[in-house]
N, CA, C and O of each residue as an XYZ file, in Angstrom:
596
protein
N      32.451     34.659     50.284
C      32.709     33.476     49.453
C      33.646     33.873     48.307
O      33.497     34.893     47.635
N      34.864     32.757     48.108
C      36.051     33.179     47.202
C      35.009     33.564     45.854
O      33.793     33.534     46.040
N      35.349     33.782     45.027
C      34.604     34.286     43.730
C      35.260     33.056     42.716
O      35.711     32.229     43.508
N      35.512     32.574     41.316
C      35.383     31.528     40.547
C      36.958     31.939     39.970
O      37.834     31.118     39.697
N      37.097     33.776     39.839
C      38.777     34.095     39.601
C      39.209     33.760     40.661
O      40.379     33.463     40.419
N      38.951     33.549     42.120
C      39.786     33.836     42.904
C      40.525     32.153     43.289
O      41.667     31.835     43.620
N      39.094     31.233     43.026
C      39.009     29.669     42.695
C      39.841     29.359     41.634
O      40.420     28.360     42.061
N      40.226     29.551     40.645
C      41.160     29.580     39.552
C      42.438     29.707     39.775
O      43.255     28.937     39.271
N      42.745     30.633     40.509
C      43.890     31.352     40.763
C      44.687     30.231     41.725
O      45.820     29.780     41.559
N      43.743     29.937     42.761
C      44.205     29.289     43.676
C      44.433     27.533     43.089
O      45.407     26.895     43.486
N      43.773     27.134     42.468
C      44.284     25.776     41.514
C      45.356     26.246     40.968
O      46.368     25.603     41.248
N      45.497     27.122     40.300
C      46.769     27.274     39.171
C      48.034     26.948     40.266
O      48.877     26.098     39.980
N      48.087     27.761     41.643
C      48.969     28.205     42.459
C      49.144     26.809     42.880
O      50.325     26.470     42.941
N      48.356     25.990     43.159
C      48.469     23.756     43.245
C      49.486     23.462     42.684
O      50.649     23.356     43.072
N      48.876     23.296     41.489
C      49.527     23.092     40.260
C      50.834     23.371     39.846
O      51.847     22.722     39.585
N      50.479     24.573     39.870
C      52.379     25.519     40.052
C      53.889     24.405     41.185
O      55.065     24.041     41.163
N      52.550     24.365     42.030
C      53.430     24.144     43.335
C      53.846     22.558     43.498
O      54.888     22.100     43.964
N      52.614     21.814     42.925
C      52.733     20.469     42.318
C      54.187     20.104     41.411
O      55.002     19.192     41.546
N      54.133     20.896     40.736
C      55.051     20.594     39.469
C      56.376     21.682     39.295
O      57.107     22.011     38.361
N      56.253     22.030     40.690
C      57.949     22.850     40.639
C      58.501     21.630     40.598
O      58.030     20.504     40.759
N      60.039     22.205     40.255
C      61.335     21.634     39.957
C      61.785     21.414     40.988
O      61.646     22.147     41.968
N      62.664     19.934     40.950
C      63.673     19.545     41.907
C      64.605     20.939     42.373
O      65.217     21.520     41.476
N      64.696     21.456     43.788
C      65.397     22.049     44.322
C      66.350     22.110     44.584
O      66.837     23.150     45.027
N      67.225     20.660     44.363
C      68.733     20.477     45.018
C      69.153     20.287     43.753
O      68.541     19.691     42.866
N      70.356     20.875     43.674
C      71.691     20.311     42.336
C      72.684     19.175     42.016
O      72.821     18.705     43.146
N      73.153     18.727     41.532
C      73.908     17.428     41.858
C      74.731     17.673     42.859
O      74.837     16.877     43.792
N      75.628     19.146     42.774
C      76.632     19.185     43.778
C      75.875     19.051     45.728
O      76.294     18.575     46.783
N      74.527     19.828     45.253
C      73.988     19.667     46.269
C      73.756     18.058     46.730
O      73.482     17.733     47.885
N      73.893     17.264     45.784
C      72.923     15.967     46.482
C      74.972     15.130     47.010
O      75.252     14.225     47.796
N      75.679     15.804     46.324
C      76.929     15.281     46.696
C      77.707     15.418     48.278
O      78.457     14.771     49.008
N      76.980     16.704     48.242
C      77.728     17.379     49.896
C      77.036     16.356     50.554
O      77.708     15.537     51.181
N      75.183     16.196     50.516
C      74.527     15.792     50.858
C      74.556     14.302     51.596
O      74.329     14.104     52.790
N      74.977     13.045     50.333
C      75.474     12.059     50.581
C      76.609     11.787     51.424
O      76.631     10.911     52.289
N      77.780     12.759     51.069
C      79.189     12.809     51.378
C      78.756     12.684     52.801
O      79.429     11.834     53.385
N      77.863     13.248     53.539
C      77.706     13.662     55.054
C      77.217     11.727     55.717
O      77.698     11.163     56.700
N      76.193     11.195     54.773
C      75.747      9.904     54.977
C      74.602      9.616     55.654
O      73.782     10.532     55.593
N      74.226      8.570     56.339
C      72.884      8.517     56.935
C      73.260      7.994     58.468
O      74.453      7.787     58.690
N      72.143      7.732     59.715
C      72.691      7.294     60.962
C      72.512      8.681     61.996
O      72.532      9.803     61.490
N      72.420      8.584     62.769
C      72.230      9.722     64.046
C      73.530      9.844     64.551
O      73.502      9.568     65.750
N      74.487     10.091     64.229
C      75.496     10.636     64.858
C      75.572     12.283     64.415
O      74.849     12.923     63.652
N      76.643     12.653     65.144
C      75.768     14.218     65.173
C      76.720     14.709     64.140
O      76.674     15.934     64.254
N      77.570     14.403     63.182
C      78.286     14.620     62.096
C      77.590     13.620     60.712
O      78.185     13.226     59.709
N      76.560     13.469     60.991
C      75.735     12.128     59.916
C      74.682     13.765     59.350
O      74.266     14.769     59.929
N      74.642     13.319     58.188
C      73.342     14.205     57.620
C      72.056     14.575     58.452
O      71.491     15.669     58.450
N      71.689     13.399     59.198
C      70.151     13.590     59.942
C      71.051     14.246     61.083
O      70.519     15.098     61.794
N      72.006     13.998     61.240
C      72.390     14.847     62.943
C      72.619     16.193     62.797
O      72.319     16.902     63.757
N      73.165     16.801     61.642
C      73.340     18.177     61.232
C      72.095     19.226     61.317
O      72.126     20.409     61.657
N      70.744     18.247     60.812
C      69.790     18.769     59.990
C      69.061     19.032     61.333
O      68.655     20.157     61.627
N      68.874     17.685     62.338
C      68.718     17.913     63.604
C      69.458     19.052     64.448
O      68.728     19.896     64.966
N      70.548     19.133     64.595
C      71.199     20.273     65.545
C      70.589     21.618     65.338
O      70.098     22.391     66.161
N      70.820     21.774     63.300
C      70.255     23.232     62.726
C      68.782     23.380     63.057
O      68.215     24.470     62.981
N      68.199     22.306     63.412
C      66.373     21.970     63.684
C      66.492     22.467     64.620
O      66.140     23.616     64.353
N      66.843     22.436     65.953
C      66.832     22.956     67.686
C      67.228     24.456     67.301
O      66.431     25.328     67.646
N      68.111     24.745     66.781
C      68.456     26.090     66.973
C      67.590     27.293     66.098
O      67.875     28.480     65.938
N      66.229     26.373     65.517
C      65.696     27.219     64.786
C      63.729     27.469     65.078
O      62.833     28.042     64.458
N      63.807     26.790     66.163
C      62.448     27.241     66.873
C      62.429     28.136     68.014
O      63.322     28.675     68.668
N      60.973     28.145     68.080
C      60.831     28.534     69.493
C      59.135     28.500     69.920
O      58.238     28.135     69.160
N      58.983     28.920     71.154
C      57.478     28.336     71.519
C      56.925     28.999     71.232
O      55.818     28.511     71.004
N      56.960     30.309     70.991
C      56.466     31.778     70.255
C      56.305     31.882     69.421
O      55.168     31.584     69.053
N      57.128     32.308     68.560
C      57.854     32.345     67.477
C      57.933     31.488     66.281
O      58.328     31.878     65.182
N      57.454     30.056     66.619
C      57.169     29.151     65.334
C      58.484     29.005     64.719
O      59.505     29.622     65.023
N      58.316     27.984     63.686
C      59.853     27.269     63.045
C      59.689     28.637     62.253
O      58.729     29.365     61.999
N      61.493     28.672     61.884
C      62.193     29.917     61.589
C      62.894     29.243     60.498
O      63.775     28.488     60.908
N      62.702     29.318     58.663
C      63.070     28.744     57.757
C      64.608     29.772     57.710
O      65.706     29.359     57.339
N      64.460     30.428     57.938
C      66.028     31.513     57.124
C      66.572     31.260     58.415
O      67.488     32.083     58.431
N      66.619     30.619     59.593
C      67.721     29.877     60.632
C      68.146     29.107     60.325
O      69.370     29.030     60.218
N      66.976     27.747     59.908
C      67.204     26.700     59.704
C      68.256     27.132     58.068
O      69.391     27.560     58.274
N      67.951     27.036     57.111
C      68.609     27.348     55.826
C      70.276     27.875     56.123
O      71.166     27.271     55.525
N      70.552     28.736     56.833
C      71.501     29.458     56.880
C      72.388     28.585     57.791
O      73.599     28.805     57.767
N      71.785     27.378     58.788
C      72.936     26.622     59.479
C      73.222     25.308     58.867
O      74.162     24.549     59.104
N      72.083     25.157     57.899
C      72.080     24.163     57.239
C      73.338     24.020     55.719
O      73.997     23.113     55.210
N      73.118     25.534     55.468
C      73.886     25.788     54.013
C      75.116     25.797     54.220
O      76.013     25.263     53.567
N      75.189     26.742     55.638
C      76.686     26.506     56.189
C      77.673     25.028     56.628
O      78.865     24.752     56.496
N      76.572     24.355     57.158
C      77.182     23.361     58.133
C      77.754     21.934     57.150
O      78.579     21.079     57.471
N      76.851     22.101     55.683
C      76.750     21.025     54.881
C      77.423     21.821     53.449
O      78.095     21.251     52.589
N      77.163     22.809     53.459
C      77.628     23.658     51.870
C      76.634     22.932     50.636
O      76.954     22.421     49.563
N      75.476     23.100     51.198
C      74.178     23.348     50.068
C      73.535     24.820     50.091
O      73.607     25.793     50.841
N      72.622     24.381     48.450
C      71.826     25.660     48.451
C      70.995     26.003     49.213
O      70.604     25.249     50.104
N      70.437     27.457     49.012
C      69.685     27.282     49.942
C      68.072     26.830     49.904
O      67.159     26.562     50.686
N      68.344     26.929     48.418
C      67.138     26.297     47.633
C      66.507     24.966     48.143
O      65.397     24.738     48.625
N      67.477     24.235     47.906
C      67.615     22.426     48.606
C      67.307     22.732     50.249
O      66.347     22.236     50.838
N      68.134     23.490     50.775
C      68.048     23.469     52.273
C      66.649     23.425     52.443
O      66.102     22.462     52.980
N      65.756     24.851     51.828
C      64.654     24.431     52.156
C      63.789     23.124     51.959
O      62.636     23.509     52.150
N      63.767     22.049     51.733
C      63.105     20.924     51.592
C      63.149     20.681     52.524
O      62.071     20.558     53.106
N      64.339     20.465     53.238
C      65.002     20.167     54.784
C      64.312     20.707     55.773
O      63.781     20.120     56.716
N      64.330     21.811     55.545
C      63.181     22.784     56.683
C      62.041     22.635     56.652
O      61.494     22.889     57.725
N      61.204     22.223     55.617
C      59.783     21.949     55.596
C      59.544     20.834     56.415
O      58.624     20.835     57.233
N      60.581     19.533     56.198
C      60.475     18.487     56.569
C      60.556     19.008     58.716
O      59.920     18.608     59.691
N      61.716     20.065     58.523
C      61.689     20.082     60.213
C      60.315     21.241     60.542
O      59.830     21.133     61.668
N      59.865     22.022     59.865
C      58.711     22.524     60.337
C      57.201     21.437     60.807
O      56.427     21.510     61.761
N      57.271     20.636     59.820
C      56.690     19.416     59.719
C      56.529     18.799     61.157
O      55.499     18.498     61.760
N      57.850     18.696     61.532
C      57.701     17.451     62.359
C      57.592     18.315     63.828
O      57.195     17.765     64.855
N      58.088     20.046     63.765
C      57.838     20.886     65.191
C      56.252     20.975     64.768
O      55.707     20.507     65.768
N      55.497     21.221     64.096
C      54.081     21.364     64.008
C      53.519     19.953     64.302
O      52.695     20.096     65.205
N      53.611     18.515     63.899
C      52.980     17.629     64.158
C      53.740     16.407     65.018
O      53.391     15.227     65.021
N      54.690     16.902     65.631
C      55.779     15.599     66.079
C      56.190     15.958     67.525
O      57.094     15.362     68.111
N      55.676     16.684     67.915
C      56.626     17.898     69.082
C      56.719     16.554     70.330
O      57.774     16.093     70.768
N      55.121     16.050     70.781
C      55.338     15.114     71.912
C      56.095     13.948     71.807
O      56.486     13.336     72.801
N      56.384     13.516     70.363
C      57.149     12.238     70.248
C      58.500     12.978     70.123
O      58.969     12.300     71.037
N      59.107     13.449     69.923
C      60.316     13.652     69.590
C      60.701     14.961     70.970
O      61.526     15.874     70.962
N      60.194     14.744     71.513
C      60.448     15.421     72.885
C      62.299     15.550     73.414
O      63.188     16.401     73.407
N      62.102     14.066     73.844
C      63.172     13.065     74.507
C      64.590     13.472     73.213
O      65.625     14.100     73.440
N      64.218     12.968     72.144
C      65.060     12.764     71.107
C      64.470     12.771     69.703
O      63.547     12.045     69.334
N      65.204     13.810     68.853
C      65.211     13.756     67.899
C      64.741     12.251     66.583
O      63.990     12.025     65.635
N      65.892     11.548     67.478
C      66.304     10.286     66.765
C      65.968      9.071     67.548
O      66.672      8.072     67.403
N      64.748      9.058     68.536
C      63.996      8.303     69.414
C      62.894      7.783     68.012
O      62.314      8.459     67.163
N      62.950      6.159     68.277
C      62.019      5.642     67.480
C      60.416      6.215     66.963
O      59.930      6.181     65.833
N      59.777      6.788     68.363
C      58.485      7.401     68.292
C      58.378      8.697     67.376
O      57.382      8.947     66.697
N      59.840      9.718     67.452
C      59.897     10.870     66.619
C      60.134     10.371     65.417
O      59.322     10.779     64.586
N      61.139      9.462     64.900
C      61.405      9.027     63.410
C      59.912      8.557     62.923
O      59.403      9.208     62.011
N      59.356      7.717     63.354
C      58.157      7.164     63.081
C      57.432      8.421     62.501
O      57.492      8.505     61.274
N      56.781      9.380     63.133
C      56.041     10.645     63.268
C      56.821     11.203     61.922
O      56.421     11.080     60.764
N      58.272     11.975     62.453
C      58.840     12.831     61.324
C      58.462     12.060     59.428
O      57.967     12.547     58.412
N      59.017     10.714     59.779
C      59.535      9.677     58.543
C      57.744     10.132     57.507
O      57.943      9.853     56.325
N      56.514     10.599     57.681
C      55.572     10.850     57.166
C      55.857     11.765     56.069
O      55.099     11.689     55.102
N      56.780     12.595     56.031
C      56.664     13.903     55.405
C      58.273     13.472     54.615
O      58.595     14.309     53.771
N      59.110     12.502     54.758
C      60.147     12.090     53.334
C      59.514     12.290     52.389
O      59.826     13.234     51.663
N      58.571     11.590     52.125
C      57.852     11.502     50.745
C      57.841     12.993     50.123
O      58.162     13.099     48.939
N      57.537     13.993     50.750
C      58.021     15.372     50.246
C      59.058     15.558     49.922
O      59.371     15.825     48.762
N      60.019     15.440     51.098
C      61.334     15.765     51.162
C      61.809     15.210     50.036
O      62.278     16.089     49.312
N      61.931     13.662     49.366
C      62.275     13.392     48.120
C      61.666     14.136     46.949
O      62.415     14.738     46.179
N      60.645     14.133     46.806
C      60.017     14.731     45.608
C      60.413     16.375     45.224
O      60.274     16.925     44.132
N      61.047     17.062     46.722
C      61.345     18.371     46.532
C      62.905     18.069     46.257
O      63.348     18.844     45.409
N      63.633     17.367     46.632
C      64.929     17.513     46.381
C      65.306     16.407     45.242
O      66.270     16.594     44.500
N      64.705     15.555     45.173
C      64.963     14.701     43.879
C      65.190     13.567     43.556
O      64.818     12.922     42.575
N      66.223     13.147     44.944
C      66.837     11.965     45.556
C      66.390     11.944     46.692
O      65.819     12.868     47.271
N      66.708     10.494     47.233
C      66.647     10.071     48.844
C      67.545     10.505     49.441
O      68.666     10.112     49.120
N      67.410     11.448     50.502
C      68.348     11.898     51.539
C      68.563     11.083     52.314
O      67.622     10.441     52.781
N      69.917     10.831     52.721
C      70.447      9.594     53.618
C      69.613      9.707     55.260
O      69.529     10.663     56.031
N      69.183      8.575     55.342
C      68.048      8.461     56.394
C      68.416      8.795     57.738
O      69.540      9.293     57.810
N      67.829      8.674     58.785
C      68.125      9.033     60.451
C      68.105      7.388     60.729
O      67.360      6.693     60.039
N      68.969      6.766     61.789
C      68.710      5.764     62.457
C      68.344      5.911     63.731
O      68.524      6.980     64.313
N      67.774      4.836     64.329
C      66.953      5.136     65.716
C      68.076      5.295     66.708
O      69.111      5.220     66.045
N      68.345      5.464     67.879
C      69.115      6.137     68.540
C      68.395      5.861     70.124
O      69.168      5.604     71.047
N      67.399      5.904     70.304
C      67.212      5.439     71.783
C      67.435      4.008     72.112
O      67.518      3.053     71.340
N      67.510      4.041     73.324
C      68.545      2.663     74.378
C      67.180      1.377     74.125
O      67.209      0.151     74.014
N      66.148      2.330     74.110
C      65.219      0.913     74.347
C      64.869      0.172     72.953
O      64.331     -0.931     72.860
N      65.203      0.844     72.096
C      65.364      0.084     70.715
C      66.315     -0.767     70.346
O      66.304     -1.872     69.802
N      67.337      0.118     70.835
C      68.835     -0.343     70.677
C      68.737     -2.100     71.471
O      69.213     -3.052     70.853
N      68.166     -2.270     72.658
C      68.432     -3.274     73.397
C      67.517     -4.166     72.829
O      67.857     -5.348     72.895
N      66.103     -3.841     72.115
C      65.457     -4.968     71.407
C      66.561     -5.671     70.322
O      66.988     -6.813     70.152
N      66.707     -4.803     69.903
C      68.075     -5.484     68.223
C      68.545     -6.216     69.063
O      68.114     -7.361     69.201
N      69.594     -5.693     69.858
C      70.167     -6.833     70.219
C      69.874     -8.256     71.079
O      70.642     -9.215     71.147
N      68.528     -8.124     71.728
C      67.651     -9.675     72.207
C      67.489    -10.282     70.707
O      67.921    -11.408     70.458
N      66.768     -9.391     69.597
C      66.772    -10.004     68.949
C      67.633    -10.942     67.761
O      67.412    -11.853     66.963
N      68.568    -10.214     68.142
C      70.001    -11.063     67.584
C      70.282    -11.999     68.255
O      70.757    -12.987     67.694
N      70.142    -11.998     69.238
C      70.739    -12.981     69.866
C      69.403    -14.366     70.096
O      69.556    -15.546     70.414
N      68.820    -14.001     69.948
C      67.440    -15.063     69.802
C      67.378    -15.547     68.665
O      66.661    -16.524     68.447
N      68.181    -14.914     67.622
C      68.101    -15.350     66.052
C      69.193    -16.800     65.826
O      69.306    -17.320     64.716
């Protein structure tokens, strides 16, 4: 049984972790925007996605200094900020894996991933430009429903 220092220690370390500082810089939130929102694979969520695939494995577990390093490169952020990004994709390989199977940017994975923004803002500061849905069978509701409108 932890002991009452060891209980202490571990609140403080909450707390600490509660009330760190925004991670991204303005220039960071600039590259950031500059990139935009939407699933195309030059859109912010498509970058973050590509650097996401190339940084797991079934073994091996999500890999933050992959993800960070294709991320910092591909966008020219810190790597400070990057990590928010990576939590958010560790996130969604630990609790999202069967929905986002098919696609990244398949309604069922956004749904799943979209849980853990609320971090992702609070660690970086601002709203990161969002993912849009991207599978055919969504895509074809919008448009019945446009046209029924």
């Amino acid at each position: 049984e932890p002991s009452v220092c060891d209980k202490q220690a571990a609140s403080s370390a909450v707390l600490v972790q509660l009330a760190a500082p925004q991670q991204c810089t303005a220039e960071d939130r600039v590259a950031i925007q500059r990139q935009g929102p939407g699933s195309a694979a030059d859109s912010f969520p498509g970058l973050t996605a590509e650097c996401g695939k190339s940084s797991w494995s079934v073994f091996g577990g999500w890999k933050h200094d992959k993800f960070n390093a294709c991320l910092t490169r591909k966008v020219g952020i810190s790597s400070g900020c990057s990590q928010c990004f990576s939590r958010a994709g560790e996130y969604s390989f630990k609790n999202c894996k069967a929905a986002c199977l098919r696609s990244w940017c398949s309604e069922k994975c956004l749904s799943c991933s979209e849980n853990f923004f609320p971090q992702v803002t609070e660690c970086t500061g601002f709203e990161a430009p969002e993912p849009s849905v991207c599978d055919k069978q969504a895509a074809s509701s919008a448009v019945l429903v446009q046209l029924a409108a």
